[in-house]
Structures are given as C-alpha cells and as structure tokens.
C-alpha positions in Angstrom: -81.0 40.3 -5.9 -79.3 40.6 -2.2 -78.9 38.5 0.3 -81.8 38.4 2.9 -79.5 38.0 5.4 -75.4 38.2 5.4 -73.3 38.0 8.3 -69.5 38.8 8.1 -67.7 37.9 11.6 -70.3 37.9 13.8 -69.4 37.5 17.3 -71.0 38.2 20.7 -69.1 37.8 24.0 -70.3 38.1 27.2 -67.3 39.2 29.5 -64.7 36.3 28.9 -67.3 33.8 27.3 -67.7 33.9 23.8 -71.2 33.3 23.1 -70.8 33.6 19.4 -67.6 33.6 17.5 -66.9 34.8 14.1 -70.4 33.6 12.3 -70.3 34.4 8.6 -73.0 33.3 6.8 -75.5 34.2 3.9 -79.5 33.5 3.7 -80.9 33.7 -0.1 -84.6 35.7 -0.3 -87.5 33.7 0.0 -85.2 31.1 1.6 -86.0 28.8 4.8 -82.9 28.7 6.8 -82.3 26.5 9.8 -80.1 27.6 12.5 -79.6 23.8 14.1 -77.9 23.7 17.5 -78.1 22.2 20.9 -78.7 25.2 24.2 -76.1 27.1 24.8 -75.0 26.8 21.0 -75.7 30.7 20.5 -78.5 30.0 18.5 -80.3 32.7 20.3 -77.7 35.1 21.0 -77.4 35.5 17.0 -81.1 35.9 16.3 -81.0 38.4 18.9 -78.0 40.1 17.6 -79.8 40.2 13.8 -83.2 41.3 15.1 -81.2 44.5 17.1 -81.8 43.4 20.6 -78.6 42.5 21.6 -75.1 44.3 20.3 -72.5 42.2 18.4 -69.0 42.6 20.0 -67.4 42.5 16.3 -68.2 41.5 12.8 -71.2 42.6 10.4 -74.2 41.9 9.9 -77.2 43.4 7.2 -80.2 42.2 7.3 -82.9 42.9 4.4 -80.1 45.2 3.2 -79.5 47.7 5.9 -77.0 47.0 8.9 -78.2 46.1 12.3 -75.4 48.1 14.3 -76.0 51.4 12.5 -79.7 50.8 11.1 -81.6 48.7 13.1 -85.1 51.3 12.8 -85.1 49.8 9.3 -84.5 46.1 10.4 -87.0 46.5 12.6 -89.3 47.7 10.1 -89.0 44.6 7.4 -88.5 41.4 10.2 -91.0 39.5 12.2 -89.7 37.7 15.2 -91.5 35.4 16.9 -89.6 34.3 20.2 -89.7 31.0 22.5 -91.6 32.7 25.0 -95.0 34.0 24.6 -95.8 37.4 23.7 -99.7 36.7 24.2 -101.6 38.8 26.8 -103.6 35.8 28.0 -106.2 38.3 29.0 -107.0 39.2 26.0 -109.4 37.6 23.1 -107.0 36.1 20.1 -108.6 38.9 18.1 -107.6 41.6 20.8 -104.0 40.6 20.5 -103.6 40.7 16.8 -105.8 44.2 17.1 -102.7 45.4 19.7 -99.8 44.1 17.3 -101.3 46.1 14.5 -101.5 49.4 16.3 -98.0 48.6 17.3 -97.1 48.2 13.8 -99.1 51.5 13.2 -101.4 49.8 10.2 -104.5 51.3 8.6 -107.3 50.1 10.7 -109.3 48.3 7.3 -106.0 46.9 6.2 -105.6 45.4 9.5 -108.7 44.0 9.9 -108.5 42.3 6.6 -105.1 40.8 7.7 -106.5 39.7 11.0 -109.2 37.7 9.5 -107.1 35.8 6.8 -104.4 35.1 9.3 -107.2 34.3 11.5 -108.4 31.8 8.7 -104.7 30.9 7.9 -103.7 29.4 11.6 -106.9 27.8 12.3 -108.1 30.1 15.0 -111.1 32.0 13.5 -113.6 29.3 15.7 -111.5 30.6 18.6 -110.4 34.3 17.9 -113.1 35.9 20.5 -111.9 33.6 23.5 -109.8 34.8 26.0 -105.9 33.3 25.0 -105.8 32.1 29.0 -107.6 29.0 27.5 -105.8 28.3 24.1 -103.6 25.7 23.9 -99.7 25.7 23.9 -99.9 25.0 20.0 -102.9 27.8 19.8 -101.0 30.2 21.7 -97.9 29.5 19.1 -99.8 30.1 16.1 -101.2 32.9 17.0 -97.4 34.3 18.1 -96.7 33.6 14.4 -100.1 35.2 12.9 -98.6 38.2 14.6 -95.3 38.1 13.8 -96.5 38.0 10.4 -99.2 41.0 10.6 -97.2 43.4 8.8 -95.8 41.0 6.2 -92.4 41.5 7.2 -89.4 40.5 4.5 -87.9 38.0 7.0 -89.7 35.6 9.9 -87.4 34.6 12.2 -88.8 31.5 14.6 -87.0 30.9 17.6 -87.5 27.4 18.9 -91.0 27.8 17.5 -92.1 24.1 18.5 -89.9 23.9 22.2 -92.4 22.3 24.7 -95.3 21.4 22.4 -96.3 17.4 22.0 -95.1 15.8 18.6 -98.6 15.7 16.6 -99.0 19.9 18.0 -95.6 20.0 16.5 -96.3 18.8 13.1 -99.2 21.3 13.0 -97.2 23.8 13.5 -94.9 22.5 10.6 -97.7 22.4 8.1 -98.2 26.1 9.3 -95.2 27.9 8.6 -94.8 25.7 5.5 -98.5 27.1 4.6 -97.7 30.8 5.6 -93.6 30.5 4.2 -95.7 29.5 0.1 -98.3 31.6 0.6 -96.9 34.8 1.6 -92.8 34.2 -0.1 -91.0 35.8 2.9 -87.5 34.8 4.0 -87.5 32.1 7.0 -84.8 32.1 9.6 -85.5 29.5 12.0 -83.0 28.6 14.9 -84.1 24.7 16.2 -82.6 21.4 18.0 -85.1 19.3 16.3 -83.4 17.0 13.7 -86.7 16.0 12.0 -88.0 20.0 12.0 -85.2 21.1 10.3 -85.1 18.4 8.1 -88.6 18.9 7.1 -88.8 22.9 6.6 -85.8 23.9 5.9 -84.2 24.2 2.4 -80.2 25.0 4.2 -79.5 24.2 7.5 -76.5 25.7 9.9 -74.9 23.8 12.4 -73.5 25.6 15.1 -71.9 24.6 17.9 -70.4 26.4 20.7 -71.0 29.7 19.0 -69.0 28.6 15.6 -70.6 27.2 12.1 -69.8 23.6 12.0 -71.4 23.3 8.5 -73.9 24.6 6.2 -75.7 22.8 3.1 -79.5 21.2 2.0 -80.3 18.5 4.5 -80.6 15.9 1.8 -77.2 16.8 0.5 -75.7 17.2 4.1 -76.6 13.3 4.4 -75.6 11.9 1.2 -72.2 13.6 1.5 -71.3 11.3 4.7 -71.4 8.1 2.5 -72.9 6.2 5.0 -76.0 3.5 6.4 -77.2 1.7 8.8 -78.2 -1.9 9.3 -80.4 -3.2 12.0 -80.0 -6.4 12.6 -81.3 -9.1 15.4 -80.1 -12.5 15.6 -79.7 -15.5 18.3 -76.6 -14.4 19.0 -75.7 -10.5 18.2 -72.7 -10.3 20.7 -70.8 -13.2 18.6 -72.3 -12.0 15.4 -70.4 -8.0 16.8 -67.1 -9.7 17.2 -67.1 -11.8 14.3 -68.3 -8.7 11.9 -65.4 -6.1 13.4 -63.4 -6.5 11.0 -65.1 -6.7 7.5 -64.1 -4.0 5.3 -66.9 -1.2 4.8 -68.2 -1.7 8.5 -67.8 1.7 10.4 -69.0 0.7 14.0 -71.5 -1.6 15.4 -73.3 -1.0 18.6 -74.8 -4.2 20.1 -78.3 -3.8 22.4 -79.8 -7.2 23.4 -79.9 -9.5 20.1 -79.8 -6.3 18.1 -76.2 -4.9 16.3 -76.8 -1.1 15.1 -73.7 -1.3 12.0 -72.5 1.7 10.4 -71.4 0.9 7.0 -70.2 2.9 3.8 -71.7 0.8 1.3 -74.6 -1.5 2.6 -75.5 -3.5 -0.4 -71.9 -4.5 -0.7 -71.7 -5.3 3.4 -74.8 -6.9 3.4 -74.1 -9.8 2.0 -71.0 -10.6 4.1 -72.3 -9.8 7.2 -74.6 -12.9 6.1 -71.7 -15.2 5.2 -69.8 -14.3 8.4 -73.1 -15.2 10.5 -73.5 -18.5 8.2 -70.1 -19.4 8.9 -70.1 -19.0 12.8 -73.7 -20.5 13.0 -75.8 -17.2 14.0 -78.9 -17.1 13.0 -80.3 -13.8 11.8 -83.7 -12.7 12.9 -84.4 -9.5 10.8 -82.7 -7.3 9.0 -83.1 -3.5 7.9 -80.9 -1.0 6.4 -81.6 2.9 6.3 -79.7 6.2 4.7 -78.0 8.5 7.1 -79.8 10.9 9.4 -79.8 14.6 10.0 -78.8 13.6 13.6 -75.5 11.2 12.0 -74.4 14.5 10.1 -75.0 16.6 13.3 -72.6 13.9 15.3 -70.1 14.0 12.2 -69.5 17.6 12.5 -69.8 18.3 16.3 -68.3 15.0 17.7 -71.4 14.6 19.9 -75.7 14.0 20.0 -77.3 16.9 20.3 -78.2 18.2 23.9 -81.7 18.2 25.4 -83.4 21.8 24.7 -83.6 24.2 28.0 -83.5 28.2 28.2 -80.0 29.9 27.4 -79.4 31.4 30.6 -80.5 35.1 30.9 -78.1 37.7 30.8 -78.9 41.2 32.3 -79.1 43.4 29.3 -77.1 46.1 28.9 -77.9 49.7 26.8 
C-alpha cells in the first residue's frame, strides 16, 4: 500500500522569501498527521500547495497517488479540504449548504441525501439543519465545514487550523468530532495546527515546521520521551535561595524562579528529587509543595525550534497568480 501523501523537495517561494523550503515528508493511509507550526511557519502554504491551489516553486509532491503539478483533477477528486475560513453561505439552512456541496461534487441526488442525514446525525446538527447558518455558532459553523468536506468521502481530510478562534470546551468538541468521523469513515487526516494539546490528542505523527523547514517528525508520546526530561514544581519560603543553592546539582537542566515557586528542568527526577530536598534541608528552606511532570509537546516544540510557539493570526495574503 502507497503512501497517502509523499512529498519530495517541496518548496514554495514568493519572490525572494521562501515560504517553504525543501519539505520531504511521507503520510501512511488511514493516518492522522499533524502539521504543528506557529503563523508564518508555511503550514498553509503546503496544504495549499498539496490541495492544487497554489504551485510549488520545486520539488514533488503525490497525493493519493497522482502528482499535484501534472494531475491535480484527480487530487481534487479524492481530498476534502476544509479551510480556516468559512465556506458556509450563512444565508442558507445547514441542509441547503450540504445540498450545494453535493451538487458541486456532482453526487446522485438519493446518495446524497443519505449522506446528508448521517453526517447531519454525525456532527450534531440534525436539531439545527433547517436554520439559517447566520445563527449557528462558531463551533456549529466548523462542523458543518467538516460534514462537507467530508460529503463525498474523500481518501484524505485535510483541516487547516480547524479549532483557530473557537473557546476551549467548543474546541474539544470539535476533537471528539474528527476523532468520531477519522474511526468511522478510515480516511487519511492531514491536519496543520499551533495547538500543542490538539495535536497531541489527534494526531498519531506530528511535523514540526518552522520557517518553512521540517524540524522533526515522530508520535507525540515518543517525540517526549526521547528528550529525557521533567519538571519539578516546587514552592518554598524561600525559592530564590533554594534557585541559587540548587544551580549546580548534577541532573538539573534549568530552573526558572516565579514568586516562591522554582520551575526545574531535570533529566532524571526521582534521582534529583531527593537532593534538591537535602540541599533545601541544609540551607534551612522550607519546602511548601512539590510536583513533578513528564515533558510536554510544547518542551519538544522549544527543543527543536529554539523558541515557544507564536500566537496564531492569518498568514498574510498573497495575490494569486495563474
């Protein structure tokens, strides 16, 4: 069995900026892929570039087999893409819109109305399918942008940014939705995100890409254990003391002192632990509390990229050229 996706090279520059540069990477079928980047990473450049809307400057790329320079009819054909903004015509019922998408996608009427009312049922919006979309909600209005990118069961789903803008408990919803749609229906997911915890809850490989190059690639929970590090939380009556006197202990990485609170960074926290203790005994700090936690998706993002990721905003538009 092929890839779903394979890119070989791909690059996209816009006059002298390079947007992306030299992407290669491979997406297994049936796979949930997560394209994690901060704006202006070229997160959506490349999406754009494997759904045929925008031209790569070099390099390959073949998506559900066939090429997207010299094919993209038959991209087209097996791909859903569901974009950050809206394709909704809020004048229209919820029904009306998927009734649109499926002329569009030139299905049999019965087979579409068949699809309509399970995906209907699917995203939670049957109660709401005859209202006018003008009064859905942002997380409404996403779900049913995914009910239609997925209309004419496409191969691959790609999400871009499907959660931007939406409050935390709309975006969990939206979560247990794609997770729902991804086991039901088996397709290939490509989603491009800058939320740690979305990727790290959908996806089975995630990408990091900064400044339009792969920084690394690997299963979330794999990408963490590999950096060999924890964290302890710790308050006490004195933490600034407690940071100086602690510098120096083999195993500690950093600490980061907030009020009576040290953040440490150690490689082996059950070994630290206890003489972080002994080092606070002897200097007569008292310690509060105490916690100690596994790496995050956000420490592997830092490891790889040298910086936090950057609050989410539009990539600038670009006037397209044919």
């Amino acid at each position: 069995m092929g890839h779903a996706i394979k890119t070989d090279s791909l690059s996209k520059s816009f006059g002298d900026i390079q947007s992306v540069d030299e992407i290669t990477i491979d997406v297994e079928q049936s796979e949930v892929y997560g394209f994690l980047g901060s704006n202006g990473a070229g997160k959506s450049t490349t999406m754009k570039m494997l759904t045929t809307l925008l031209r790569p400057t070099s390099g390959s790329a073949r998506v559900a087999g066939y090429d997207v320079a010299t094919q993209p009819s038959s991209v087209r054909e097996n791909i859903g893409f569901v974009q950050q903004e809206s394709a909704i015509d809020e004048y229209l019922t919820g029904r009306e819109n998927l009734i649109l998408q499926a002329r569009l996608s030139r299905l049999d009427s019965g087979l579409a109305r068949r699809r309509i009312e399970e995906l209907m049922e699917t995203t939670g919006l049957s109660d709401r399918q005859h209202d006018a979309t003008v009064t859905y909600s942002g997380g409404m209005k996403k779900r049913l942008d995914i009910a239609a990118g997925l209309l004419h069961r496409p191969a691959i789903l790609f999400l871009d940014e499907p959660t931007v803008g939406l409050d935390i408990q709309t975006r969990h919803r939206i979560w247990e939705h794609i997770h729902t749609m991804h086991k039901e229906y088996g397709m290939t997911v490509f989603i491009s995100t800058h939320y740690m915890e979305e990727a790290d809850m959908l996806c089975d490989r995630v990408c990091i890409i900064d400044q339009g190059k792969v920084k690394a690639v690997g299963r979330p929970s794999q990408m963490k254990d590999n950096l060999e590090k924890e964290v302890i939380q710790m308050r006490s009556d004195n933490a600034v003391l407690l940071s100086d006197g602690i510098s120096e202990i083999a195993g500690i990485q950093s600490v980061q002192c907030t009020g009576d609170t040290l953040q440490i960074h150690v490689s082996d926290g059950p070994k630290t632990m206890p003489m972080i203790f002994q080092r606070a005994q002897s200097l007569d700090i008292q310690i509060l509390s105490v916690s100690m936690t596994g790496p995050t998706l956000d420490d592997v993002y830092i490891s790889h990229t040298g910086h936090q990721i950057r609050e989410q905003g539009p990539e600038p538009r670009r006037k397209r050229r044919w």
